[in-house]
PyMOL commands that place a pseudoatom at each C-alpha (Angstrom):
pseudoatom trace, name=CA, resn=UNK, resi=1, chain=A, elem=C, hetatm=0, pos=[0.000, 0.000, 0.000]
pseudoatom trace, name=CA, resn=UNK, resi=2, chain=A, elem=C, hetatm=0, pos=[1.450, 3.206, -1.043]
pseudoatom trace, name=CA, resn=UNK, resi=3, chain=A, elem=C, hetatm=0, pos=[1.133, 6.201, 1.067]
pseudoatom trace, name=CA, resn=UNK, resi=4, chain=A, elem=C, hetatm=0, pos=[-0.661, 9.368, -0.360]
pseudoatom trace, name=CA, resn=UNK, resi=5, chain=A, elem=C, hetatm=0, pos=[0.839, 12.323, 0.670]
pseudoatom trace, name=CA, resn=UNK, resi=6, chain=A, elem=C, hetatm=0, pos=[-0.748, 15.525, 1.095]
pseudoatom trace, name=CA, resn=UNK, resi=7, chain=A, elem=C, hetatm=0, pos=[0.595, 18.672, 0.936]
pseudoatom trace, name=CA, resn=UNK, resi=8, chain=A, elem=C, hetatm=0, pos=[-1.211, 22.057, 2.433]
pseudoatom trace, name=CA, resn=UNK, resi=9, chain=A, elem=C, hetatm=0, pos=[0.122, 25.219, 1.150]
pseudoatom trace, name=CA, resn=UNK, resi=10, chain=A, elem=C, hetatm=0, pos=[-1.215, 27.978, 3.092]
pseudoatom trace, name=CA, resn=UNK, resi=11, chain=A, elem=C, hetatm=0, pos=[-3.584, 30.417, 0.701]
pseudoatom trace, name=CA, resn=UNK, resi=12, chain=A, elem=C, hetatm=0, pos=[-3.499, 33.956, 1.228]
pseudoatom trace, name=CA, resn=UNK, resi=13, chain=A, elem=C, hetatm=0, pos=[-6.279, 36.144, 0.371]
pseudoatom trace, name=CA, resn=UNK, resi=14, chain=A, elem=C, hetatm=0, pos=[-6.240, 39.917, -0.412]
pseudoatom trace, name=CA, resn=UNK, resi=15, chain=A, elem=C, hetatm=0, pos=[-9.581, 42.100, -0.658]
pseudoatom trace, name=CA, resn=UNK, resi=16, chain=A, elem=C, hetatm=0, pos=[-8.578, 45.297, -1.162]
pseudoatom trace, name=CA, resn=UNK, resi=17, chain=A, elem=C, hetatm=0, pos=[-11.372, 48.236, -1.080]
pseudoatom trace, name=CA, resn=UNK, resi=18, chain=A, elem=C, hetatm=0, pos=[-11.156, 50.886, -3.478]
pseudoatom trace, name=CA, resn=UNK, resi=19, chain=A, elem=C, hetatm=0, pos=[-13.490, 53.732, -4.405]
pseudoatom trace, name=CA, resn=UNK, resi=20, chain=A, elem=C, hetatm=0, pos=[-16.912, 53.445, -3.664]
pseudoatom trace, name=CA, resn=UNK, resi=21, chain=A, elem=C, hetatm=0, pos=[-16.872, 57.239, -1.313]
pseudoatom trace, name=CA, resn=UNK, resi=22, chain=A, elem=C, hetatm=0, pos=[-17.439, 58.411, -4.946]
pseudoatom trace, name=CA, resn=UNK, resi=23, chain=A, elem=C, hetatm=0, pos=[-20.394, 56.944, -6.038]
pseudoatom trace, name=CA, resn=UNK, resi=24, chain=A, elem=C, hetatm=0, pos=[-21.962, 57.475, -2.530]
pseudoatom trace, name=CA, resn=UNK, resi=25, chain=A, elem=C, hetatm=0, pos=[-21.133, 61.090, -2.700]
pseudoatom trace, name=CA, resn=UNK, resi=26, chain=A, elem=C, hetatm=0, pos=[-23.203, 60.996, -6.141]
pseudoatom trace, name=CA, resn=UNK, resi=27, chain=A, elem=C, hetatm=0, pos=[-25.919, 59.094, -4.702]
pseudoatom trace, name=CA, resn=UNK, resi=28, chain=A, elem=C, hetatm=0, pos=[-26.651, 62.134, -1.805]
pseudoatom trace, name=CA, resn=UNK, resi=29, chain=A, elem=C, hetatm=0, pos=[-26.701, 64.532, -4.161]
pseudoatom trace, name=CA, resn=UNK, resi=30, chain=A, elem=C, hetatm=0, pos=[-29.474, 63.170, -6.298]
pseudoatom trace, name=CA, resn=UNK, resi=31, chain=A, elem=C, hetatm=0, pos=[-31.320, 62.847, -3.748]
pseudoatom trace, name=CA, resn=UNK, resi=32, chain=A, elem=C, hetatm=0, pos=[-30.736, 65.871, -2.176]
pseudoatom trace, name=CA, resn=UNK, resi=33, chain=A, elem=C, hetatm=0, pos=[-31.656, 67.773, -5.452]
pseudoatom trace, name=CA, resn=UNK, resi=34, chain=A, elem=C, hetatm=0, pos=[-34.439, 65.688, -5.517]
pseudoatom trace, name=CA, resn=UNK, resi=35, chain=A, elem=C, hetatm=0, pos=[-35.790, 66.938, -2.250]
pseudoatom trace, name=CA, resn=UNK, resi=36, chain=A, elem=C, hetatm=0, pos=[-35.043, 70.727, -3.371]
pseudoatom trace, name=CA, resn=UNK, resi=37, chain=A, elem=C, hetatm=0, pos=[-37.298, 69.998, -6.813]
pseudoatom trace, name=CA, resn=UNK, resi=38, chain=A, elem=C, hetatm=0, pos=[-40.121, 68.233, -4.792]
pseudoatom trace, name=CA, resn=UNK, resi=39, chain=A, elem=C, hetatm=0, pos=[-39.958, 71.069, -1.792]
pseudoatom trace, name=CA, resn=UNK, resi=40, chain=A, elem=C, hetatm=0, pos=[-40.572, 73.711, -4.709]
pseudoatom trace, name=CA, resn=UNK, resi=41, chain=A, elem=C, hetatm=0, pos=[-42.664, 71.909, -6.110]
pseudoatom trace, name=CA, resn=UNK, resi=42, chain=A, elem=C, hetatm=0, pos=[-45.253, 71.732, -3.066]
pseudoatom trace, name=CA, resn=UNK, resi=43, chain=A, elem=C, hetatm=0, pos=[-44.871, 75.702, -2.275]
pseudoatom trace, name=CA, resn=UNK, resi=44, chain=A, elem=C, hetatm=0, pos=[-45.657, 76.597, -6.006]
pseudoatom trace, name=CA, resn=UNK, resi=45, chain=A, elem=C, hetatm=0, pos=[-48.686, 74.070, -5.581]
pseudoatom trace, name=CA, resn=UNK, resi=46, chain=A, elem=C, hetatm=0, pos=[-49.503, 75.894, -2.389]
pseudoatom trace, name=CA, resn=UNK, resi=47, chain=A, elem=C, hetatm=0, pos=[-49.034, 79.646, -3.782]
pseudoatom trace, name=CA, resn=UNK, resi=48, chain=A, elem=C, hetatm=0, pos=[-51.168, 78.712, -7.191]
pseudoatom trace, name=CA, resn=UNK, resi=49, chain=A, elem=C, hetatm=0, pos=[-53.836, 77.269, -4.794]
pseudoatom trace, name=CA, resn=UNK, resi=50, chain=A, elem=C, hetatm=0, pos=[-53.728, 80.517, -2.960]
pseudoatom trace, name=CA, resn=UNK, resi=51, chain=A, elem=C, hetatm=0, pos=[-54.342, 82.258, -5.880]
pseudoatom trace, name=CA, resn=UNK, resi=52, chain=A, elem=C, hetatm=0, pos=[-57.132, 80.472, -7.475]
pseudoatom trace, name=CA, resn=UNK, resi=53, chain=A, elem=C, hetatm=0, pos=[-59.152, 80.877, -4.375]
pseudoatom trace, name=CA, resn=UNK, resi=54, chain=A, elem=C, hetatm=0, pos=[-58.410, 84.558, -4.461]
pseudoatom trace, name=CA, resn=UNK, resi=55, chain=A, elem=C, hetatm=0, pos=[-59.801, 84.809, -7.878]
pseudoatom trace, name=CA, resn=UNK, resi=56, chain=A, elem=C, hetatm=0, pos=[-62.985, 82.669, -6.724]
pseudoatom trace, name=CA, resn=UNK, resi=57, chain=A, elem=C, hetatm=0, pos=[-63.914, 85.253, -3.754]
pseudoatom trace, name=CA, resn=UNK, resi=58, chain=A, elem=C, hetatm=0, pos=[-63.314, 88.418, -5.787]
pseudoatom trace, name=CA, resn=UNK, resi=59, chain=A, elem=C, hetatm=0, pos=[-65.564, 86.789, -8.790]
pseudoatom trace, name=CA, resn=UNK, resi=60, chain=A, elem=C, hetatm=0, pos=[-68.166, 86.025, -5.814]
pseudoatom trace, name=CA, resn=UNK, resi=61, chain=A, elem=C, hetatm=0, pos=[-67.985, 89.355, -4.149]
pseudoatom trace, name=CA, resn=UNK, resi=62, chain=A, elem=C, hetatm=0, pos=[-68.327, 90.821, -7.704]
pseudoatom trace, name=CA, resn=UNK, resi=63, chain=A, elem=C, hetatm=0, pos=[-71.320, 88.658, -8.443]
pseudoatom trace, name=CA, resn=UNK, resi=64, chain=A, elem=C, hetatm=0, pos=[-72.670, 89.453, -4.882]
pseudoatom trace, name=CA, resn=UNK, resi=65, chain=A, elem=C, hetatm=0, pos=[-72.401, 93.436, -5.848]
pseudoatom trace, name=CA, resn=UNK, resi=66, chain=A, elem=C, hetatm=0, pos=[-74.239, 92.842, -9.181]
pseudoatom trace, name=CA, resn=UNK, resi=67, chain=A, elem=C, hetatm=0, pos=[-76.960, 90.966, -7.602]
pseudoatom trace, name=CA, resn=UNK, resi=68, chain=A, elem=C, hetatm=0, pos=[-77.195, 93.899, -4.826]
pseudoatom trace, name=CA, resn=UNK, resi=69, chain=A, elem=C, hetatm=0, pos=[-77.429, 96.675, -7.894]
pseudoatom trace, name=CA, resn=UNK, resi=70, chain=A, elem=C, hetatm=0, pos=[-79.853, 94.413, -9.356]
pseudoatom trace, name=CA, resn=UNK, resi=71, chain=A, elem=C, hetatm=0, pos=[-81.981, 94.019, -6.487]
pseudoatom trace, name=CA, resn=UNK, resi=72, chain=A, elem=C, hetatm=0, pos=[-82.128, 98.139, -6.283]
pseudoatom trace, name=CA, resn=UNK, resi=73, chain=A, elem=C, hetatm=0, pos=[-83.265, 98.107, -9.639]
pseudoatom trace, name=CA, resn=UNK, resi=74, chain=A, elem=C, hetatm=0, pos=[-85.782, 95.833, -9.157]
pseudoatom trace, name=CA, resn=UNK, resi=75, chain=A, elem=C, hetatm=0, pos=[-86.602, 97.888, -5.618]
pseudoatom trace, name=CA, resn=UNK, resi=76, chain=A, elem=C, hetatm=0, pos=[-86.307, 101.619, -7.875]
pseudoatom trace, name=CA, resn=UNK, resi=77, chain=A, elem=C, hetatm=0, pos=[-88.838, 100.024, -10.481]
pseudoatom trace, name=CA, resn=UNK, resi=78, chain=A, elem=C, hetatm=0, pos=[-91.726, 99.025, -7.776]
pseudoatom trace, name=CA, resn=UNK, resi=79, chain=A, elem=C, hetatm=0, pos=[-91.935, 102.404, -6.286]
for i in range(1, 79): cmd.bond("trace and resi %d" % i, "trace and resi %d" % (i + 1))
show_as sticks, trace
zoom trace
C-alpha cells in the first residue's frame, strides 16, 4: 500500500477596497436635489392654490355686488 501524501500550502487572500466614497457622494446629491425639486414643487402648488381661491372670492364678491345693484333696480322700479 502506497502512502498518499498531502501537501497544504497555506492560501493567502487579499480584498482590497477601493473607491466606492465616490459613487456614494453621487448618490446624496441626487437625492438631495431631488428633495429641493419636490420642496418647490409643493410651495408653487400651495401659492397657485392661494391664488385660485383669491380669484374665486373676488368673482363672488363681484357677483354678490351685481346681484345687490340688481336688487335696487328691481326695488327703484316698484316704487
Amino acid at each position: 500500500m502506497a502512502d498518499d501524501r498531502v501537501t497544504e500550502t497555506p492560501h493567502t487572500t487579499v480584498i482590497e477596497k477601493s473607491g466606492g466614497g465616490g459613487a456614494a457622494i453621487l448618490i446624496g446629491l441626487a437625492l438631495l436635489i431631488a428633495v429641493v425639486i419636490g420642496g418647490f414643487y409643493l410651495m408653487n402648488q400651495s401659492k397657485n392654490d392661494n391664488l385660485k381661491t383669491d380669484a374665486i372670492t373676488s368673482a363672488a364678491k363681484d357677483v354678490g355686488d351685481s346681484a345687490k345693484k340688481a336688487g335696487d333696480a328691481a326695488d327703484k322700479a316698484a316704487q
